[in-house]
N, C-alpha and C positions, 0 to 999 in steps of 0.2 A: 348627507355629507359625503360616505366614500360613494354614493352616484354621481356625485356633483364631481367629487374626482376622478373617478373614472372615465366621463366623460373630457372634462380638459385635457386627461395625457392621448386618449384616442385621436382630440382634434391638433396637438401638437404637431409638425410637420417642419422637414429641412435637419440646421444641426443642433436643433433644441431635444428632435427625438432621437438622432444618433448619440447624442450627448446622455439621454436617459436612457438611453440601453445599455450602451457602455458603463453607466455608474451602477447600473440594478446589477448588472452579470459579478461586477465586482464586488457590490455588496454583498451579494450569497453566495460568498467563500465566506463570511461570516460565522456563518452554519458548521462548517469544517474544523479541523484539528486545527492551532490549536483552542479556538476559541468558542466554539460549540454554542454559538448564540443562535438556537435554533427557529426563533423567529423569524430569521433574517430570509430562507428561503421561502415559505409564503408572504414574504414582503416584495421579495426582488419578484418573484415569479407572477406575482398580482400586477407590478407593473408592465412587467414583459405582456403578458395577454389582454388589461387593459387599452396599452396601446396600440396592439393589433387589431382590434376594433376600427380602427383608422385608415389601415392598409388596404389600400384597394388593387395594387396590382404585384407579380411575381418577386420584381425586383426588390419590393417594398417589404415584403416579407423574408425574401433573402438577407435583405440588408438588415432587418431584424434581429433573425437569427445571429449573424456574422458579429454585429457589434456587441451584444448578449454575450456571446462567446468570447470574443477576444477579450472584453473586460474582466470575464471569470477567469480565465485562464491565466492571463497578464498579473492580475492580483494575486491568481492561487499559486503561481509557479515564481513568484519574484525572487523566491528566495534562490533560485538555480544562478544566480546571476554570483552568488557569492564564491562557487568552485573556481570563477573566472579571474576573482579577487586573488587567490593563492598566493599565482604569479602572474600578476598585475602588468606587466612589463612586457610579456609575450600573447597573453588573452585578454586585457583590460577590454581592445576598442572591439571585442564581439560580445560586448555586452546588450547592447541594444537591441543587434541583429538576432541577437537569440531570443530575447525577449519579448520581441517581435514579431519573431518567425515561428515562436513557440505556440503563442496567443494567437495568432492571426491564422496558425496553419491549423491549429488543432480547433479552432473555431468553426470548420467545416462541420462538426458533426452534430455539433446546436443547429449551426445553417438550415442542414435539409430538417434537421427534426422539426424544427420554428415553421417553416418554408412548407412543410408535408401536413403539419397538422392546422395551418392556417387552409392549404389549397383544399383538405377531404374534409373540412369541416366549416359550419356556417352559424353556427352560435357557441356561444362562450363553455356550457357544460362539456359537449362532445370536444371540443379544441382540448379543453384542459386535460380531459381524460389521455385523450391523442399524446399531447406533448407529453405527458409523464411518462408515456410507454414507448414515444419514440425515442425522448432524450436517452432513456437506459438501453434501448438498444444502440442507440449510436456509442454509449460507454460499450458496450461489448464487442462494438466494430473497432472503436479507439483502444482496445485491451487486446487485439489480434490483429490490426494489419500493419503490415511495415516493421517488424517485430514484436509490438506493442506496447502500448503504454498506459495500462488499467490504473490511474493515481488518479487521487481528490474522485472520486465516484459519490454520486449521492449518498450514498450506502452509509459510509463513512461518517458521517455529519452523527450516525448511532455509536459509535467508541467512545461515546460521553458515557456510556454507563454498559454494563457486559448483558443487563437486559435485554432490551430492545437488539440486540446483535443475536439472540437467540433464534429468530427467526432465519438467519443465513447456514442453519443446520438441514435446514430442507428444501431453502428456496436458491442458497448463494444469495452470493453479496451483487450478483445481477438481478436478482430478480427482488432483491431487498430494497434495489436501486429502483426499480419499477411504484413500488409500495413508496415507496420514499419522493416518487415522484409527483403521487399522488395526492400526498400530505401537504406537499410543496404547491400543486396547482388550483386543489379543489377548491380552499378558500377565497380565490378569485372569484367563484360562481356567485358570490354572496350578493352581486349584482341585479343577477338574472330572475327578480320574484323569488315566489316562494318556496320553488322546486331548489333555487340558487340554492336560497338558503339554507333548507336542508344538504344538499350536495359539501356546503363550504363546511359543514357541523361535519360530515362524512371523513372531510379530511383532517381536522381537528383529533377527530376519535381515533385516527390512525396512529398519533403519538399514544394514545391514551391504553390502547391495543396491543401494542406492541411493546410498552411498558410491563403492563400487565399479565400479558402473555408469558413474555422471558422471566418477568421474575416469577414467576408460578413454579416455570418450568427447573428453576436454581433452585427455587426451596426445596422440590422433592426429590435432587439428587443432593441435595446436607451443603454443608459448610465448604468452602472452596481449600481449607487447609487443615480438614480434618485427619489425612492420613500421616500429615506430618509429626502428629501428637501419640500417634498411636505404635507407629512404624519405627524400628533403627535399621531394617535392614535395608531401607531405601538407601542407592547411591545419593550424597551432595554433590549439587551441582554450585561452584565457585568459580563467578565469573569476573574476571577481570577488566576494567575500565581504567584505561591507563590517561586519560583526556590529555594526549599529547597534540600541542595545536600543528596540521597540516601543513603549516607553512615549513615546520622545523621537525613535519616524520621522515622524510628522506635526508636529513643533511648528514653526510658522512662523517662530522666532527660530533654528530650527538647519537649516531648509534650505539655505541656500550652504554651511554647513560639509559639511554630509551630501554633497551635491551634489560639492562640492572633494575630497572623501574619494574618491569612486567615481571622479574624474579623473585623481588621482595615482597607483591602481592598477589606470589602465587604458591606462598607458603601454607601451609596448614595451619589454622586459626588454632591459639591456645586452650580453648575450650570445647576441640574439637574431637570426640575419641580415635585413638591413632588406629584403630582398626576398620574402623570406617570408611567405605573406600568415594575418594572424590574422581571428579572429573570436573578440572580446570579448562577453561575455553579463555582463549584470546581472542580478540574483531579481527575481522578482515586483513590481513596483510598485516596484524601486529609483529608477524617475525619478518624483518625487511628483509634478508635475506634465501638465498636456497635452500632449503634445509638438511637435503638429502648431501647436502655439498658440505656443511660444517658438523663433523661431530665433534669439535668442541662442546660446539656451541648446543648440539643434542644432549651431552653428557650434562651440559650446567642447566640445562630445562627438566634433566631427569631427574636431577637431584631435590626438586624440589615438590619431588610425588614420592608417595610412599608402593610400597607394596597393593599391587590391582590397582592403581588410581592412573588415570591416562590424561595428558594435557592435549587439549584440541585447541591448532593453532590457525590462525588463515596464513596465508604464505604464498608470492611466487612459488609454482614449481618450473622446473625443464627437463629437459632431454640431456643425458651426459654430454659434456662436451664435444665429445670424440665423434659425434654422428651424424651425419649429414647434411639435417634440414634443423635450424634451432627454431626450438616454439617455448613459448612460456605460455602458461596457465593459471590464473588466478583462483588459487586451490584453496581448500580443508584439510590439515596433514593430522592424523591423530599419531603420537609418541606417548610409547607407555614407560615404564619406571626404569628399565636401562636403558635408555638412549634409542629405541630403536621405532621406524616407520611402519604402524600395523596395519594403515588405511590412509586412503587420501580421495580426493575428491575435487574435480573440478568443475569449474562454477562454466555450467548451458548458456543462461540467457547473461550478454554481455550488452553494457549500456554502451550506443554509436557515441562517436566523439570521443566518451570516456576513459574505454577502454581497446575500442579501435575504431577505427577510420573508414565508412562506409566510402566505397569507389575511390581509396586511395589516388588509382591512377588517376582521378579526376579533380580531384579536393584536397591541394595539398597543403594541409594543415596537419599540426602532429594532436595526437591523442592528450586529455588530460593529466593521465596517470602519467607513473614515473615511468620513464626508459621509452625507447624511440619504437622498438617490435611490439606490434599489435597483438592482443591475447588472443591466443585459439581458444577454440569452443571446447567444450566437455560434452559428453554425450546423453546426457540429460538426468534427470535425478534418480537419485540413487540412496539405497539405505546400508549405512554402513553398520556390520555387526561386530561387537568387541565381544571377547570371552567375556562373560560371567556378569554383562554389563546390560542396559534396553538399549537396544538397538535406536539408531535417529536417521532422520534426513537433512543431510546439512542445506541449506540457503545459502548463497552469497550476496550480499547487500539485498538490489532491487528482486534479484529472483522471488522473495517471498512475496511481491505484491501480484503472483500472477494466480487465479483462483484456477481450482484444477488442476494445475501444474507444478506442484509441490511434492507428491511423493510418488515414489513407483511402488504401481498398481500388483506386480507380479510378489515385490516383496515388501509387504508393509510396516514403515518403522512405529516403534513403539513410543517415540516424541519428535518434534521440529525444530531445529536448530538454526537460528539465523543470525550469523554473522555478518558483522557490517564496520564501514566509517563515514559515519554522516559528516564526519570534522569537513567535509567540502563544505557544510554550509551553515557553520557557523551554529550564532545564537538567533535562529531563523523558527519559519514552521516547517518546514522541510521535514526534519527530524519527528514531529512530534506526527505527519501527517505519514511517513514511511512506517512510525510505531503502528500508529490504528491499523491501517493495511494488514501489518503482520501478525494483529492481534483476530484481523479475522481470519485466517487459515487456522487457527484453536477453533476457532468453530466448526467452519466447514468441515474439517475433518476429522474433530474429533479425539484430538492428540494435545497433547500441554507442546508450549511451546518457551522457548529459552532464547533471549536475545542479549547477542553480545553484542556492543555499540563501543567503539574506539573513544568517541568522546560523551557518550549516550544518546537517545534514551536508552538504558539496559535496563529489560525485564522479564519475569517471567510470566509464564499462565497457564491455568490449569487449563482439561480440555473442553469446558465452557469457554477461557476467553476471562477470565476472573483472577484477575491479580492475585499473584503470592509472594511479589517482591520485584524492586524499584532499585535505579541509580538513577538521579538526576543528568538533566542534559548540562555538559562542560562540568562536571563534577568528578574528580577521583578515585575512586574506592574500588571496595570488593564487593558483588551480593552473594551470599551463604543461603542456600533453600534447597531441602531434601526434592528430589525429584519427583515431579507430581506423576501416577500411573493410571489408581487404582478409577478412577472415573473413565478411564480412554473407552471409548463406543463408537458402533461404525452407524456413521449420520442416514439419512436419506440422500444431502445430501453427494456423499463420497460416491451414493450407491446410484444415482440418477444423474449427478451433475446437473448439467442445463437444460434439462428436460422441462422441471416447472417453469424455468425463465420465461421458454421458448411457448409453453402452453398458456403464461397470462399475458403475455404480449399479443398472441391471436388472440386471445378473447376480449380483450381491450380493444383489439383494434374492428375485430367483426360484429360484439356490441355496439359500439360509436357507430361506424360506417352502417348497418341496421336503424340507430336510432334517428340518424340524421338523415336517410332517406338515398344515401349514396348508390346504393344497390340498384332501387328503380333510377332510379336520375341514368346510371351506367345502363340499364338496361331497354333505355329509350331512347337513349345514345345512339345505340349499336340497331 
């Protein structure tokens, strides 16, 4: 029965099989945040390479690739379309073009990998191997050119459970991508005899592996929230989710209210001992204003810390008035208990359109954020130390989705801090797909991580990657969780980065091209 189908989507042709490439690429986002239906990716990927059985020339497999792509990409990113909704009235009609341009453009990178592993290889096992090793590298090309944009990665599809993400401690979440691509393709082989069939059991076992693997590896370092039982002298961390809807966080007539909101819950909890020292965190640009500019308004944030307890806010920063060139910065301010600025930190990697205007002088359209001046850059990550506190590396929004590029290497923080407002998009997967992301830098590097979300998800994790506390996405509150430390370890790997990525991708690829005969084929070539 699946040779009898496999063979029909092979001889499908025209726009019955553009039409099944596009609906399979869309199906496995399936696989992904938030819905982790992990079947879905050896389903779509079984029809992607069944039907390339059929392809007989370049274009054929181009147009493969591209359509694969754009359906995944189209479906995995629809949710982008909602920062456009805000204000409706000046970005409504680039809703399309973006969704579009998003899907159709980032679909290159399936392209050549569909395209590369259909041309270097000529039966189904070696292709499958191929595509799982190209697809991840072309995530690692889509995670570094043009600024980058490393979201929805295979990898991902594992933030269904903190096990299987254990493996991004030594390989990264590129080369977890690679492993994950395998899982996704080998069951296709189950075609090919008997050898398929072993091959398709191969990728099967790879969940079973990798399950198994990670939780071994969680049990022999204990309970994910054992030192919280044991410890008082740990700082609390109280993070505030103020879920003010985006449409009404800039309106002038609702800032003291907005402002009062973030006051009231960011008091010290009644069962809390007053000695205890916290550290309050606000999302992204919870203080709509300068901050350096209102001591009011610093005095009435002060007042609602005690002695040693510091509130970490996101905020515009700028330049005084008085001076020259004016820039704003979409910063991290830390205030401690009188009113005053001991740290700040501005956010490196800024989102185009978003937050500024690639080739202004060519594209004149205004940014999505608030105010007309495009943010300057900050000079890359940085770990802030407070007296008597662990030390962090703050994140702003997207920056934590970049692997590697999360803390500085000269001074290392003692946890990750990411700061965000997903309120752009809603009650979407956006949010829940930005979470897993951020939950893998606890891995890779080794450090617990604390996420403050404007309207959620907020959460925390130790430095497995292993929940110790939640706020729901569009939900209110506070979350209260001593600060995880006592597990922080330096990975392989922090210590290698992409080294193993880079080393199973050649052997993937110099295996296959070996098994399949490419070598002599090139060398009677020539």
């Amino acid at each position: 029965m699946i040779d009898r189908l496999a063979v029909r989507l092979a001889n499908l042709t025209g726009w019955r099989r553009r039409f099944l490439w596009l609906v399979s690429g869309a199906v496995a986002v399936l696989a992904l945040p938030p819905f982790f239906f992990l079947p879905a990716l050896p389903i779509a990927f079984a029809v992607l390479l069944w039907s390339l059985d059929g392809v007989k020339c370049n274009k054929g497999a181009l147009s493969a690739g591209w359509w694969f792509g754009t359906g995944h990409f189209a479906a995995g990113f629809y949710w982008v379309s909602h920062a456009f909704l805000v204000e409706p009235e000046i970005y409504g009609w680039m809703i399309p073009f973006v969704l579009l341009g998003l899907g159709g453009g980032l679909a290159i990178f399936p392209m050549v990998a569909v395209w590369a592993s259909w041309w270097l290889t000529r039966e189904i096992i070696g292709r499958a191997v191929m595509l799982a090793a190209l697809w991840a590298v072309g995530e690692f090309l889509r995670g570094h050119l043009m600024t980058g944009f490393p979201w929805n990665l295979l990898a991902h599809v594992w933030a269904v459970d903190p096990a299987p993400m254990q493996f991004a401690s030594i390989i990264g979440v590129y080369g977890l991508s690679v492993i994950t691509g395998l899982f996704a393709t080998l069951p296709a082989t189950f075609v090919a005899g008997r050898a398929g069939r072993l091959t398709a059991f191969a990728g099967i076992m790879i969940a079973v592996l990798l399950w198994g693997g990670g939780a071994l590896r969680l049990a022999l370092v204990g309970p994910a929230d054992a030192e919280a039982a044991v410890s008082e002298d740990l700082p609390v961390v109280q993070v505030v989710q103020p879920n003010i809807p985006q449409r009404e966080k800039w309106v002038p007539e609702l800032q003291d209210q907005h402002f009062a909101k973030l006051l009231r819950l960011s008091r010290r909890p009644a069962d809390m001992a007053p000695a205890r020292r916290r550290i309050v965190i606000w999302p992204e640009t919870a203080a709509t204003f300068f901050v350096e500019a209102q001591p009011v308004r610093r005095l009435q944030m002060a007042s609602v810390l005690g002695p040693g307890d510091i509130l970490v806010t996101g905020a515009p920063r700028t330049y005084p008035r008085d001076t020259d060139e004016f820039k704003v910065w979409n910063a991290v301010q830390v205030l401690d208990s009188t009113g005053e600025i001991v740290a700040s930190f501005d956010k490196f990697h800024l989102v185009p359109f978003g937050e500024y205007v690639p080739f202004r002088n060519w594209i004149p359209i205004p940014k999505l954020t608030a105010g007309r001046t495009d943010f300057s850059f900050g000079p890359g990550p940085q770990t802030l130390d407070i007296a008597g506190l662990p030390s962090f590396s703050p994140l702003i929004c997207y920056e934590v989705i970049f692997p590697g590029a999360v803390i500085d290497d000269a001074n290392q923080p003692d946890w990750l801090l990411n700061v965000t407002n997903d309120g752009w998009f809603g009650k979407s997967a956006g949010p829940y797909q930005h979470l897993a992301a951020a939950r893998f830098r606890s891995v890779e590097e080794g450090r617990p991580m604390v996420r403050a979300a404007y309207t959620g998800v907020s959460a925390m994790y130790d430095a497995y990657g292993r929940e110790l506390a939640t706020l729901p996405l569009s939900g209110e509150g506070v979350m209260v969780h001593p600060l995880s430390g006592v597990y922080n370890h330096t990975t392989v790997y922090y210590l290698w980065r992409d080294i193993l990525f880079y080393g199973i991708v050649t052997f993937l690829a110099v295996l296959v091209l070996g098994y399949s005969g490419f070598f002599k084929s090139l060398k009677a070539a020539v």
